[in-house]
C-alpha positions as CSV (number, residue, x, y, z in Angstrom):
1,X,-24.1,-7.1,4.8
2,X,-21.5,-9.3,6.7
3,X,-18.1,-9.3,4.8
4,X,-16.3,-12.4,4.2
5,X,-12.8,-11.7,4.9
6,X,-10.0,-13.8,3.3
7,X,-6.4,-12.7,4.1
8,X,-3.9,-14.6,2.2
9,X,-1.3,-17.3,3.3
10,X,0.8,-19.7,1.3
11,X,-1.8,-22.2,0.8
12,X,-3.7,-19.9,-1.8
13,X,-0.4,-20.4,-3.7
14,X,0.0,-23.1,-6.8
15,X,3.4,-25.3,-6.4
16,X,4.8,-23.2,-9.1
17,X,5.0,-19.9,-7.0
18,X,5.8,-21.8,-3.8
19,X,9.1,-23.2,-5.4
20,X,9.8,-19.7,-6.6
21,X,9.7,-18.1,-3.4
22,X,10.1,-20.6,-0.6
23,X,14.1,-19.4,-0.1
24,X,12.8,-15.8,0.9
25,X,9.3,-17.3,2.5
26,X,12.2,-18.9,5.0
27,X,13.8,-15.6,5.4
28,X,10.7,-13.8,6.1
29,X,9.8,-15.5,8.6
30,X,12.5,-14.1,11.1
31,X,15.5,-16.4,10.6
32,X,18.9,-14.0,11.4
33,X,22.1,-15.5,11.3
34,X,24.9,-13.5,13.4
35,X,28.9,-13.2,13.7
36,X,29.1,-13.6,17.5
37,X,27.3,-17.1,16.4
38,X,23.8,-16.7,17.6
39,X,20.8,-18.1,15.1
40,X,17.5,-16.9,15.2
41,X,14.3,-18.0,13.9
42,X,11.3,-16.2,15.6
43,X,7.8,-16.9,13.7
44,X,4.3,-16.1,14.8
45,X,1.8,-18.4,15.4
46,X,-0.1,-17.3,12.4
47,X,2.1,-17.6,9.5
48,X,0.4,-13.7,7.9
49,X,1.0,-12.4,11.8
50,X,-2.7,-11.8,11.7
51,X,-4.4,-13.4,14.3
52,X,-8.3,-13.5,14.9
53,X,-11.8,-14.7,17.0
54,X,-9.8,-17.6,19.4
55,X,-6.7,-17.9,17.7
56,X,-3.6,-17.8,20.2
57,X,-1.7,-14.2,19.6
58,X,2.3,-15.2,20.3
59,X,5.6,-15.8,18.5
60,X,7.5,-18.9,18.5
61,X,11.6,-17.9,19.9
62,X,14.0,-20.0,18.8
63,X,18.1,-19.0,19.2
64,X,20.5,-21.7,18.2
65,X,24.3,-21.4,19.5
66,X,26.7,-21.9,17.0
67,X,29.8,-21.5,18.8
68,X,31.7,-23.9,20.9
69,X,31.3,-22.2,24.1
70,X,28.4,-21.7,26.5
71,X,26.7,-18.6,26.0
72,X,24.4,-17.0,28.8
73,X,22.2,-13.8,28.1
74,X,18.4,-12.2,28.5
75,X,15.8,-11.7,26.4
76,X,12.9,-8.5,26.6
77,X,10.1,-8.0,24.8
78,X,8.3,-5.0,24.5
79,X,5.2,-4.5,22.5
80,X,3.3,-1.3,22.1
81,X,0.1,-0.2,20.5
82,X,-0.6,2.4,17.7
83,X,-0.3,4.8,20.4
84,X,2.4,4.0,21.4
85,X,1.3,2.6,24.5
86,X,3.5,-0.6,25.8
87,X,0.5,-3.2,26.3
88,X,3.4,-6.3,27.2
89,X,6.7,-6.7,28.4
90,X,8.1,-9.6,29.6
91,X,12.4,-10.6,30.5
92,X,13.8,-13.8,31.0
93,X,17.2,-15.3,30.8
94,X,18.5,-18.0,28.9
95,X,21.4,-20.5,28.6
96,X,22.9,-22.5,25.7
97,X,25.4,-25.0,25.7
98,X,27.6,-24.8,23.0
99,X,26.1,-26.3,19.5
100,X,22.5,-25.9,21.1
101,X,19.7,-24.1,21.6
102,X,16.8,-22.2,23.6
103,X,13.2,-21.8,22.7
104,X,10.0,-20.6,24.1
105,X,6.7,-19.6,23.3
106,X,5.8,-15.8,23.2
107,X,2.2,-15.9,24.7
108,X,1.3,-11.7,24.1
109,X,-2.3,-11.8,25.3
110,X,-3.7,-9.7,28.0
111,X,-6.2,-7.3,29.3
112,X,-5.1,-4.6,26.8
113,X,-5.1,-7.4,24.1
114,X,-7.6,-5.4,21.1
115,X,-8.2,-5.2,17.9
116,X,-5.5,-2.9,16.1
117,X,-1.9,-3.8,14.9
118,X,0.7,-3.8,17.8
119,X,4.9,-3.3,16.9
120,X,6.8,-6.1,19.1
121,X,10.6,-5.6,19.8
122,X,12.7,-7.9,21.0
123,X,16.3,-7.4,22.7
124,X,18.7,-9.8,23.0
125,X,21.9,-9.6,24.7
126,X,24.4,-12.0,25.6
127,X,28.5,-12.3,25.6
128,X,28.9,-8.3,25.6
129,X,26.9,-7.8,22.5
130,X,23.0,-6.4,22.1
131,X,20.8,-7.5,19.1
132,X,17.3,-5.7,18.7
133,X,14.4,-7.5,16.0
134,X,11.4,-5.7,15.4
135,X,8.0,-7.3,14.4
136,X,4.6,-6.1,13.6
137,X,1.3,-8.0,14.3
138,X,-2.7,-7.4,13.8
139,X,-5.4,-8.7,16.1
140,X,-8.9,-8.5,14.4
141,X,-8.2,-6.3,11.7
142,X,-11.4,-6.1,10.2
143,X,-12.9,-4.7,13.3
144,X,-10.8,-1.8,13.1
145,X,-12.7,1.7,12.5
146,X,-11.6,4.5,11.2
147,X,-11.8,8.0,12.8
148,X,-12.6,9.3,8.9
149,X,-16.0,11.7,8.3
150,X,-17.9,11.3,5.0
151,X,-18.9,15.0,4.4
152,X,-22.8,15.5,3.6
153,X,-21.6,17.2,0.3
154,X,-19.4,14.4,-0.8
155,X,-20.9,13.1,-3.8
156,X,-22.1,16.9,-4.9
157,X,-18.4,17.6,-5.0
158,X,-16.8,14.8,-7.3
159,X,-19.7,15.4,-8.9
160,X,-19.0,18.6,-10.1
161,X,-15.4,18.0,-10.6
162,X,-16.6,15.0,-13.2
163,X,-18.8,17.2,-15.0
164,X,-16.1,19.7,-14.8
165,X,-14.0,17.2,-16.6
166,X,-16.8,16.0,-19.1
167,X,-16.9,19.4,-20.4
168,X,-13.1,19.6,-21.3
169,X,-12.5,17.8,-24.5
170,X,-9.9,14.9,-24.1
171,X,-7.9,15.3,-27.4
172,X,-6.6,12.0,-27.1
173,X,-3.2,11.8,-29.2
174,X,-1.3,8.5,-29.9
175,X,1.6,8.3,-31.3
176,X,4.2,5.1,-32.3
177,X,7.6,5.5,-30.6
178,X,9.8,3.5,-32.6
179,X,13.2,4.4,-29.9
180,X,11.0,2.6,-26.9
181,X,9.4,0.0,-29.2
182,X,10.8,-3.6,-29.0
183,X,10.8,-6.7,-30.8
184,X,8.1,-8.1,-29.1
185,X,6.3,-4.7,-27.6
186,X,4.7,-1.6,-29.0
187,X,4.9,1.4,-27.0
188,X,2.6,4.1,-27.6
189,X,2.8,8.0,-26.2
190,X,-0.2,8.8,-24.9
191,X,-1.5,12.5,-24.6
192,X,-5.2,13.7,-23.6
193,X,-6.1,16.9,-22.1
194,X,-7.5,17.2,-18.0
195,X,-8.8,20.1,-15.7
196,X,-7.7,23.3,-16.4
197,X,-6.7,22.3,-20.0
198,X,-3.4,20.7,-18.6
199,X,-1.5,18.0,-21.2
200,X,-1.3,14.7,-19.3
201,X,0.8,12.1,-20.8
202,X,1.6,8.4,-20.6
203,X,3.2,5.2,-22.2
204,X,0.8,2.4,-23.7
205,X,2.4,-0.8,-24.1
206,X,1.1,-3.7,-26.1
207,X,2.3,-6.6,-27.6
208,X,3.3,-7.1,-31.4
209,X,1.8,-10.6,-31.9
210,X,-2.1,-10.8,-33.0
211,X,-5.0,-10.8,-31.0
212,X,-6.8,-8.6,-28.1
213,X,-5.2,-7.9,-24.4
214,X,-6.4,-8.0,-21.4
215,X,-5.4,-4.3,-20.0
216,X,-3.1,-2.9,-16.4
217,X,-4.1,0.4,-15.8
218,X,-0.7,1.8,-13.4
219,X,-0.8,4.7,-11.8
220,X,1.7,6.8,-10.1
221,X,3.7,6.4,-6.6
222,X,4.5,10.4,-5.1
223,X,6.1,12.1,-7.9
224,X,7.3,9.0,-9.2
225,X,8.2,9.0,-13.4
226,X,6.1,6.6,-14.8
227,X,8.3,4.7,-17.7
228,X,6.9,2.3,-20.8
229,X,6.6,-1.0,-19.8
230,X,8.7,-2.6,-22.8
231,X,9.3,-6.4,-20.7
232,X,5.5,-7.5,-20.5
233,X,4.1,-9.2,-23.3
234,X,0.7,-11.3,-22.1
235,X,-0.8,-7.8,-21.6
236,X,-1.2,-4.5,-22.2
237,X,0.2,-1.9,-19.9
238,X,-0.8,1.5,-19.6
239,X,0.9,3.9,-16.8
240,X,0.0,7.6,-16.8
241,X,2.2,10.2,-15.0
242,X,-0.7,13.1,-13.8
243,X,0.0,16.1,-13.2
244,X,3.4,17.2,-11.6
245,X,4.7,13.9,-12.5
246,X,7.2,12.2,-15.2
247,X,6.6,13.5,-18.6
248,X,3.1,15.8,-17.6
249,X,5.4,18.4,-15.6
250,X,4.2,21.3,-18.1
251,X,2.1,23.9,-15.7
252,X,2.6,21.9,-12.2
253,X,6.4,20.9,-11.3
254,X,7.1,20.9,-7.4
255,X,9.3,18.8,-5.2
256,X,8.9,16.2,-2.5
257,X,8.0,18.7,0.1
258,X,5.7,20.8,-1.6
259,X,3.4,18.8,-4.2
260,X,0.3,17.5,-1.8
261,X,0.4,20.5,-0.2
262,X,-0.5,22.8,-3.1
263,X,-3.6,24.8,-2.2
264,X,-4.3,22.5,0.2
265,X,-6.5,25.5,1.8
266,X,-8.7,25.3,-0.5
267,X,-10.8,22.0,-1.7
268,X,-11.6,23.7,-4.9
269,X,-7.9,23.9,-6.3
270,X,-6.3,21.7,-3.9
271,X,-4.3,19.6,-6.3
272,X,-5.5,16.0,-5.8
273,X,-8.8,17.6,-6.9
274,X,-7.2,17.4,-10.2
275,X,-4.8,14.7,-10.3
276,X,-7.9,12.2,-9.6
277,X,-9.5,13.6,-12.5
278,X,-6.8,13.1,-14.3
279,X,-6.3,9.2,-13.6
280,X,-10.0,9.0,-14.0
281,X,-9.4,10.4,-17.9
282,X,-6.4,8.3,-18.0
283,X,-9.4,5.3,-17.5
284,X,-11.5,7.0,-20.3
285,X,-8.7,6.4,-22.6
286,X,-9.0,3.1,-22.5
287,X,-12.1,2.2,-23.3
288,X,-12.3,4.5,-26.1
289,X,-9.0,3.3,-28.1
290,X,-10.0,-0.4,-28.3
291,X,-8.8,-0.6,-31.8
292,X,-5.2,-0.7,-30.3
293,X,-5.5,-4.3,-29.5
294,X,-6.7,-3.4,-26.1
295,X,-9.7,-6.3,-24.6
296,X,-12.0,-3.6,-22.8
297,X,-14.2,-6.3,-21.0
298,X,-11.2,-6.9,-19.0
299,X,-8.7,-4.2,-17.5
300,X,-7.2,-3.7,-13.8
301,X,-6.5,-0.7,-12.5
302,X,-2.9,-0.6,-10.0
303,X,-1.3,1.5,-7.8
304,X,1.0,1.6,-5.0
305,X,1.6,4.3,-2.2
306,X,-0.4,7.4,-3.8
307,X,-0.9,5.1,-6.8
308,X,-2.9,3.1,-4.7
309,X,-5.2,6.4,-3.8
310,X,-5.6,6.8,-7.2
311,X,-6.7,3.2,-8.3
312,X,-8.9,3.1,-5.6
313,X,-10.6,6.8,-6.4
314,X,-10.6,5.8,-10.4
315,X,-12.4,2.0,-9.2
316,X,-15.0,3.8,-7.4
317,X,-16.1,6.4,-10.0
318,X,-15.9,4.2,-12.8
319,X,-17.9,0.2,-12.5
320,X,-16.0,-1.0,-15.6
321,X,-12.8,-2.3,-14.4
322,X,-12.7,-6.1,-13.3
323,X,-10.6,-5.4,-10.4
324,X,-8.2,-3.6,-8.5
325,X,-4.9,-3.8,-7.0
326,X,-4.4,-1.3,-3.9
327,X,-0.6,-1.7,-2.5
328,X,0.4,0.2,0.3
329,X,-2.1,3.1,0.1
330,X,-1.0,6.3,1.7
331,X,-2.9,9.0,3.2
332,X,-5.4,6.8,4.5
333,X,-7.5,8.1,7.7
334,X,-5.9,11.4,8.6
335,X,-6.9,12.0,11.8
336,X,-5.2,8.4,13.0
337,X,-2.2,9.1,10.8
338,X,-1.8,12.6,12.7
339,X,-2.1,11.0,16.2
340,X,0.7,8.2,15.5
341,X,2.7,10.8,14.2
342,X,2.8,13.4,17.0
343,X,3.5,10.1,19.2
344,X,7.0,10.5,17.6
345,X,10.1,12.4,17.9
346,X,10.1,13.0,14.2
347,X,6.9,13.1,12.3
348,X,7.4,10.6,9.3
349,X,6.0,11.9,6.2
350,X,3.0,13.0,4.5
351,X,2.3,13.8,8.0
352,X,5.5,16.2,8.2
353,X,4.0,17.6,4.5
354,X,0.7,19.0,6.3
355,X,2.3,19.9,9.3
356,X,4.9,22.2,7.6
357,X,1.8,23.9,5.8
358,X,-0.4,24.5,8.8
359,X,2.5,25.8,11.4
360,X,2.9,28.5,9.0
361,X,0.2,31.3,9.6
362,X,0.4,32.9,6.2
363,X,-1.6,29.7,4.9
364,X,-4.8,30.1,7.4
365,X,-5.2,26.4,7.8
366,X,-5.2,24.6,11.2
367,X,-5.6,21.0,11.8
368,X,-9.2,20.7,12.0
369,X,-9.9,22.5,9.0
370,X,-7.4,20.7,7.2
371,X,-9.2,17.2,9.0
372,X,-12.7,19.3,7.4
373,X,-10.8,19.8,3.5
374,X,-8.9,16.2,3.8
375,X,-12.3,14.4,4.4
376,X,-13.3,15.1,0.4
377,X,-9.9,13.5,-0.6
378,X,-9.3,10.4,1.7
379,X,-9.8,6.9,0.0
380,X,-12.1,5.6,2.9
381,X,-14.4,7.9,1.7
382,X,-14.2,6.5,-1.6
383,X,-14.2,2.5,-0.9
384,X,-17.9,1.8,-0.7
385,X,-18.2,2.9,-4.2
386,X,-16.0,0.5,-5.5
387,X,-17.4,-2.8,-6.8
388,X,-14.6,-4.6,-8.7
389,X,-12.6,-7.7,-7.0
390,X,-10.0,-5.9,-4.6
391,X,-6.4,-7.3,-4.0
392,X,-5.5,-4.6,-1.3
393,X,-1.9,-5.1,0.3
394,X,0.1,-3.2,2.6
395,X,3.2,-4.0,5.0
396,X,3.0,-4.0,8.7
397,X,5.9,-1.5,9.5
398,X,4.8,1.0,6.9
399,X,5.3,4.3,8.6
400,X,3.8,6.5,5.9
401,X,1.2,5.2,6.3
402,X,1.1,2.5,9.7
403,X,-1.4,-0.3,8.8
404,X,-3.5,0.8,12.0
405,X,-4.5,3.7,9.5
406,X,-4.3,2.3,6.4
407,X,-7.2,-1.1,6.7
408,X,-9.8,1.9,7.4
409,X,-9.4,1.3,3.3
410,X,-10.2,-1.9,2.9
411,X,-12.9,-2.0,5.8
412,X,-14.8,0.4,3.8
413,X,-15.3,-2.2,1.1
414,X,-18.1,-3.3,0.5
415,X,-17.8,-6.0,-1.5
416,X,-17.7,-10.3,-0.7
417,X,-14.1,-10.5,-3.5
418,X,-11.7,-8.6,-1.8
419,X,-8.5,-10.3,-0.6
420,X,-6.0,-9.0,2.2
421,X,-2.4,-9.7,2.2
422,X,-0.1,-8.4,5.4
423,X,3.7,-8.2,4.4
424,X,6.0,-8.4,7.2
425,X,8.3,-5.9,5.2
426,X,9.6,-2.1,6.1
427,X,9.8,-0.5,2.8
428,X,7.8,-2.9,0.8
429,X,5.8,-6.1,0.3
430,X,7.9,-9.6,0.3
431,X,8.1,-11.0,-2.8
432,X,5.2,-14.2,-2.2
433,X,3.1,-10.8,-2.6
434,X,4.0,-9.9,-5.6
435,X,4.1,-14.1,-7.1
436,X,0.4,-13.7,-5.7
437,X,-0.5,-10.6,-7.5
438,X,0.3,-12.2,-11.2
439,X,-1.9,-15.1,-10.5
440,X,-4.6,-12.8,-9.0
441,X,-4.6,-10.5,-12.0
442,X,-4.5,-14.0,-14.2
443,X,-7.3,-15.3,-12.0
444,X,-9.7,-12.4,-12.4
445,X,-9.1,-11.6,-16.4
């Protein structure tokens, strides 16, 4: 079935959200005052620096001089692949008279012009000083494939781990905390029992006013400590810690560098075996406390970084949800994420994680068996199952997880409502993304 991809741009915004965020859409788009009184305002030809079929791949350069002088300088541009392979590189020398400026068009096509995202730097130097801007692009995204194998033994595995899980009773406990409460927001503790009879916990938030919400399901970021949501009030929130996280630390409590590497030898106990389940539980919670004001016909599950490996693994194994938001997925695609990595001086993590764990012999794991174990656990593997509308975001100078690796994800969907949005951002998504997501969520409940 032929996917109809939609990737988002500012014209899927209402006016309201536009005149929210149209100061940082400016900013985003490459704009750089400096001291030594060079302006710069750089912008692809495609405003979401995706570019597809005929369109023209380049960046408009504009510098303005701000000084009173003349000012005389060079400009290169090198752009390199997911390999790290330079694919362009161009120089060329400008001059600016004083109040004016110097523009050209970046045309970056060539014969090594394919689909995959590309990282562009551009140099400027002039009166003694050296300024370097780095941008990220995608050409054809959705061609992309990943280098991800779908073991023959797959579904015979979750399926054991579910009825594994079926055969544990939840013990669902709820109780009112009054001290995180507030005038306009119940918040409710949340206890159930997982795998291995481990006590996972979270914080239910619902409004104080009468009727039935419409339901968030958030899951965790890497060891991140899930808190009540107290500052929402058109919906119910719920965010579960799962094990090794927040509040459900009681049998599994390990740092940065050790948590997704516990018995990572081992499918069987590895411990995203049973932190899945336990999101997937957190899900079953849900639809069996509807009593608590919560509207079970509509609920989202949301997560970002391993949150978003999570939602996507909890969408797939359970049809009920009405959508869900994938942000910034890590460990997506192994084998690619292992190839940009040893590309680099330093190996960014999870990467550095897994490598840690398989340079050291006592743990009998090398890199192919590893590839062989991670192939039950990456999301790819999981996206054909899901069949809720998808908002699926991610920024193009993620280097967790590069967005070369990461759209393996949301290629893997196979579904017509799923919605891609490229942030320009390093550590996170701009904030039109997240003005987007609370009219998407609106849009589907």
């Amino acid at each position: 079935m032929q996917m109809k991809p939609r990737v988002l741009t500012i014209s899927y915004l209402n006016s309201q959200i536009i005149s929210c965020c149209l100061l940082f859409l400016v900013l985003s788009m490459g704009i750089n005052a400096h001291a030594q009184g060079i302006a710069y305002d750089i912008r692809p030809f495609k405003k979401e620096s995706i570019f597809r079929n005929d369109d023209k791949v380049g960046y408009d350069v504009r510098l303005r001089n701000n000084t009173k002088e003349k000012i005389r300088g060079s400009i290169k541009v090198k752009v390199k692949n997911y390999k790290g392979e330079e694919t362009f590189h161009q120089e060329m020398g400008f001059t600016m008279d004083a109040k004016r400026g110097f523009a050209t068009d970046l045309k970056l096509e060539n014969d090594k012009t394919v689909a995959g995202f590309y990282f562009m730097q551009i140099i400027v130097a002039a009166n003694n000083y050296i300024d370097t801007l780095n941008f990220g692009y995608g050409i054809d995204p959705e061609k992309i494939y990943s280098n991800v194998l779908k073991p023959a033994d797959f579904d015979q595995f979750w399926d054991d781990a579910r009825k594994e899980l079926i055969n544990i009773d939840p013990k669902f406990r709820v109780t009112r905390r009054g001290d995180q409460s507030t005038r306009e927001v119940d918040v409710f503790l949340i206890e159930f029992q997982s795998l291995e009879y481990q006590t996972i916990r979270g914080w239910l938030s619902v409004p104080k006013r009468k009727g039935r919400f419409n339901v968030l399901y958030e899951l965790p970021g890497y060891l991140q400590d899930m808190r009540p949501d107290s500052l929402r009030t058109d919906m119910a929130v719920f965010r579960i810690n799962v094990r090794g996280h927040g509040n459900s630390k009681d049998n599994t409590n390990a740092d940065f560098n050790t948590y997704n590497i516990i018995n990572l030898n081992d499918r069987n106990k590895y411990i995203y075996r049973a932190a899945y389940m336990d999101a997937l539980r957190g899900l079953e919670f849900i639809y069996k406390h509807d009593y608590l004001k919560l509207d079970t016909k509509k609920v989202i599950v949301k997560g970002e970084g391993q949150g978003a490996v999570l939602a996507a693994v909890v969408a797939s194994m359970d049809a009920r949800p009405q959508g869900c938001i994938i942000e910034r997925p890590v460990y997506v695609d192994m084998r690619t994420l292992f190839m940009m990595a040893e590309s680099q001086k330093i190996s960014p993590w999870p990467v550095s994680n897994f490598q840690a764990y398989i340079n050291n012999p006592r743990n009998r794991l090398n890199k192919e068996a590893l590839f062989r174990n991670w192939d039950f656990f990456d999301p790819v593997n999981f996206a054909s199952g899901i069949r809720c509308r998808v908002l699926f975001g991610h920024n193009q100078k993620n280097t967790a997880c590069p967005p070369q690796a990461a759209i393996a994800l949301y290629n893997q969907l196979r579904i017509d409502n799923r919605d891609l949005y490229m942030s320009g951002e390093e550590k996170g998504m701009d904030y039109i993304y997240y003005g987007f997501e609370n009219y998407w969520i609106k849009k589907v409940l």
